[in-house]
N, C-alpha and C positions, 0 to 999 in steps of 0.2 A: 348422082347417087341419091338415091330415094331414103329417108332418113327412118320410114315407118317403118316396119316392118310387114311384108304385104300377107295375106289372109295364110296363103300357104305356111310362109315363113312361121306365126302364131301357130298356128295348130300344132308346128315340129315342137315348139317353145314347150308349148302348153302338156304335150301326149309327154314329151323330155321331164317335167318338172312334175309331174304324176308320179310317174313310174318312178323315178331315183327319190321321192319327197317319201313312197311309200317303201322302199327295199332299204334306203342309206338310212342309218341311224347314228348318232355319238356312239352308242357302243359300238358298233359295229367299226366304225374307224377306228377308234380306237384299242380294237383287237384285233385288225390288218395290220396295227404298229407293229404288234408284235408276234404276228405269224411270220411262218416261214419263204410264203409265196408274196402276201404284201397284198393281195388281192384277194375274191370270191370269184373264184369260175362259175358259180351258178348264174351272179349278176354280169359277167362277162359273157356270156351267153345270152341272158337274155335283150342286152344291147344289141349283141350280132344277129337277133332275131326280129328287132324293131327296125334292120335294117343301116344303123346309126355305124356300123364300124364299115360300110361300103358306102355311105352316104356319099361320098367325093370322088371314090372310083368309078372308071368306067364300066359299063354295062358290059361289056364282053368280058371282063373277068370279076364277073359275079356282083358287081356294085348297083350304082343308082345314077350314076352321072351329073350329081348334082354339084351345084359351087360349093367354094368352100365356105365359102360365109354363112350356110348355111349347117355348115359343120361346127361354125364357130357357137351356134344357138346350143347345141349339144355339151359343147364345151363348159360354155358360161351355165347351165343348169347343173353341168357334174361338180364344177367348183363352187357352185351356190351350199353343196350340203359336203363340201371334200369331199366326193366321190373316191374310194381308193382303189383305181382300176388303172392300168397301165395304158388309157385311151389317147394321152398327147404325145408319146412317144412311139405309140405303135402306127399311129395317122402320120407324125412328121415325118418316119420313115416310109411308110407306104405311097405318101405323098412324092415322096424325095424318087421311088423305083419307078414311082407312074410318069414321071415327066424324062427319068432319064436312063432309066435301066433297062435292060435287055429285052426282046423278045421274050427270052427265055424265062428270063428273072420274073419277068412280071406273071405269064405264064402258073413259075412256079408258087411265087410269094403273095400276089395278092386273090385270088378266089382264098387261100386259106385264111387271109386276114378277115374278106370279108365275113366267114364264114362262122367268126371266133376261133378259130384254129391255130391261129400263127400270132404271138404277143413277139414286136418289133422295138427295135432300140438305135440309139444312134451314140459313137463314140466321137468328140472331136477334144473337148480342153483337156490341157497336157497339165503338166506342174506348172511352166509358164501359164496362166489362166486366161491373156488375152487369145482373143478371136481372130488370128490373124496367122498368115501362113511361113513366118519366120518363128511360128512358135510351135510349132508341127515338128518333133523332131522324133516319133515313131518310124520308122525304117521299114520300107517294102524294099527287096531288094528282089532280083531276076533268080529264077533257081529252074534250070531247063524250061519244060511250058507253064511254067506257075510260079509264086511268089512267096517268099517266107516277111512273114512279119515279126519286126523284133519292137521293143519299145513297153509305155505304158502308157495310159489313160487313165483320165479321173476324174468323180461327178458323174459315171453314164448309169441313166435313170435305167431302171429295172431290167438292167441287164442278166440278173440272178433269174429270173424267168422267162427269159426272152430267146425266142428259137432263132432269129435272125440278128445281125447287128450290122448297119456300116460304119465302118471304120475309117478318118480320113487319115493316111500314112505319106510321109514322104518317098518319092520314086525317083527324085534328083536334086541337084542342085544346081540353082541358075539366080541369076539377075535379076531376073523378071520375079517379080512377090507375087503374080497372079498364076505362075508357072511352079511345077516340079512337086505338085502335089496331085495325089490320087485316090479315090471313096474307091473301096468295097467291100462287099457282102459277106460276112464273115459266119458263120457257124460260132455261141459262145460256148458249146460243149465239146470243142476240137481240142485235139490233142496239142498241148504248148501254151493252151490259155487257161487261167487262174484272174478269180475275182475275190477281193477282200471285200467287206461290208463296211459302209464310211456310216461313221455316228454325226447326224444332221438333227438341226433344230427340230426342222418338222415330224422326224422320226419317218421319213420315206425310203423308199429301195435305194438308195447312190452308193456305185460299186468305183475304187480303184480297181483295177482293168490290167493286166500283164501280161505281155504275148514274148512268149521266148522260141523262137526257130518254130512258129505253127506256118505251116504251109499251105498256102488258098491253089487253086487251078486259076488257070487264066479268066474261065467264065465270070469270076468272082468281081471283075474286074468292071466296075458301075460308070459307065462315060469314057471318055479317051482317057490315056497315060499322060500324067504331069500337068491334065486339064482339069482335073476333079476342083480346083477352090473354087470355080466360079457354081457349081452346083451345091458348094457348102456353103456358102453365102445363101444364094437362094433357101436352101434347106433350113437354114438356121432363124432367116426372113420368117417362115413361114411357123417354123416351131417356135418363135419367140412371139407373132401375133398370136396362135393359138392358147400361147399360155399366158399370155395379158386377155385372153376371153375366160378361163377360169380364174383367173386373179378380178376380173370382172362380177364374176356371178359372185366371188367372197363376200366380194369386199360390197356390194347390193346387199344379201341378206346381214354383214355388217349391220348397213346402213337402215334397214328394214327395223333391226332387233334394236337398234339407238329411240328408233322414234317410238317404236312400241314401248319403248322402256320408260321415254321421255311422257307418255301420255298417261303411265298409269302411276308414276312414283309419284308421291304426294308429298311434299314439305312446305310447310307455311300455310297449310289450308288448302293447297290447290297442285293440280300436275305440274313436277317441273317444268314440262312442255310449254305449259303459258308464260314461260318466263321469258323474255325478248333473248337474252344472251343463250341460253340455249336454242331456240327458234333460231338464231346466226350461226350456230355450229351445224345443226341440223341440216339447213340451207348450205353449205357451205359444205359439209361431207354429201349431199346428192347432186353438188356443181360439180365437183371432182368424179363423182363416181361418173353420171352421166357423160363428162368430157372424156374422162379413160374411156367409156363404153363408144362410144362416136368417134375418138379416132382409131382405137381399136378393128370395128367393123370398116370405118374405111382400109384400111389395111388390107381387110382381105377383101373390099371390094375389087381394091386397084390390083391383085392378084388374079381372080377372076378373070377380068378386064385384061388381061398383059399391060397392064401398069408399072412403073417405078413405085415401089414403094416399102423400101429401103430406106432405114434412118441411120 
């Protein structure tokens, strides 16, 4: 793994941190808190027209074929100014149909994504909160050729505008903890589902999630039956580096506005900056950052790569 980032990579950086340095504002987040969509489709457009929401899909439906890591560079400059755009959940799911969903699915769901057309979502933590498949206790049952989902979800990012969702549900019960669970593709304007709006720190879209007798078809159905945890694993792999690359770009310009702040406040005659004990914090908050940032991009190297890379 090449640690530079190489000339290509820079240019994505540099064209990324232009354009959102000049569209994203504090006000501006700060009145996506409290609108109704939580986003600007103007700036979600013009992402989908720099090409940055097809960056990692393949070329034949409508993408760039590029790695991901280099989606990760888009990431870490949206979260540099909180971008409030539905872009890590609409990629981890689009991600998640390109490696394992249908012909069709893919087909249908990603030319719209990359397009700006189609804002993607993913349902998995339950009221039990761990990530694990004894905690899945949503209900896919058989219902002639398709499938009724009973249960709830909770925590699924911008599910309130989002045209698509997978949902991982249970489809049995077995032994095997890596067995009897199943993702799929849900419509969130179907008849039988209801979202409440969760009150969160950050003031983001997180919906509890309630499906009472809605009925999917079989197509809906993302990988094999009672196979689905091993691609919510992966899914989750992938959406959790993503969002340690915007927890990255923060937590840089954090560390950006500490030294600037450190160079110009004056006490005792001189910038705190000169002061040895702040110079150690300084140093000490761009060892942290720079080490999240470097195992982070490893991450999505060894993704790229067909790597382990899974903590």
């Amino acid at each position: 793994m090449d640690i530079l980032p190489s000339e290509e990579e820079q240019m994505i950086k540099n064209v990324a941190r232009e354009l959102l340095e000049a569209e994203v504002s504090t006000a501006m987040v700060r009145e996506m808190e409290l609108d109704d969509l939580g986003y600007p489709p103007a700036l979600w457009k013009q992402m989908a027209d720099q090409g940055w929401l097809g960056m990692a899909l393949p070329e034949q439906y409508g993408g760039q074929g590029l790695p991901i890591t280099y989606l990760g560079l888009i990431l870490v400059e949206a979260g540099r100014v909180m971008a409030p755009v539905p872009l890590h959940s609409t990629m981890s799911a689009a991600l998640t149909i390109n490696s394992d969903g249908s012909e069709s699915q893919k087909q249908e769901i990603l030319p719209a994504v990359a397009d700006g057309g189609m804002v993607l979502t993913y349902a998995v933590h339950e009221r039990d909160a761990r990530l694990i498949p004894d905690a899945m206790q949503l209900q896919a049952t058989v219902d002639g050729d398709g499938w009724v989902l009973n249960g709830t979800k909770m925590f699924v990012d911008n599910f309130v505008v989002a045209q698509r969702c997978l949902v991982a549900a249970r489809t049995s019960s077995t032994s095997d903890s890596n067995q009897g669970i199943s993702l799929f593709l849900v419509d969130p304007n179907g008849t039988g589902v209801t979202q409440t709006a969760l009150t969160t720190l950050a003031k983001d879209k997180q919906s509890r999630v309630d499906f009472k007798d809605h009925r999917i078809e079989a197509s809906a159905l993302v990988g094999e039956v009672d196979q689905g945890w091993p691609i919510v694993e992966a899914m989750l792999d992938r959406a959790t580096a993503l969002l340690c690359c915007q927890m990255v770009g923060a937590a840089r310009k954090d560390a950006d506005m500490a030294t600037e702040y450190a160079k110009n406040r004056v006490a005792f005659g001189r910038p705190i900056g000169s002061f040895q004990s702040v110079q150690h914090m300084l140093a000490d908050m761009l060892l942290h950052v720079d080490g999240g940032e470097m195992l982070t991009f490893e991450a999505l190297w060894k993704m790229d790569h067909g790597l382990p890379a899974s903590v």
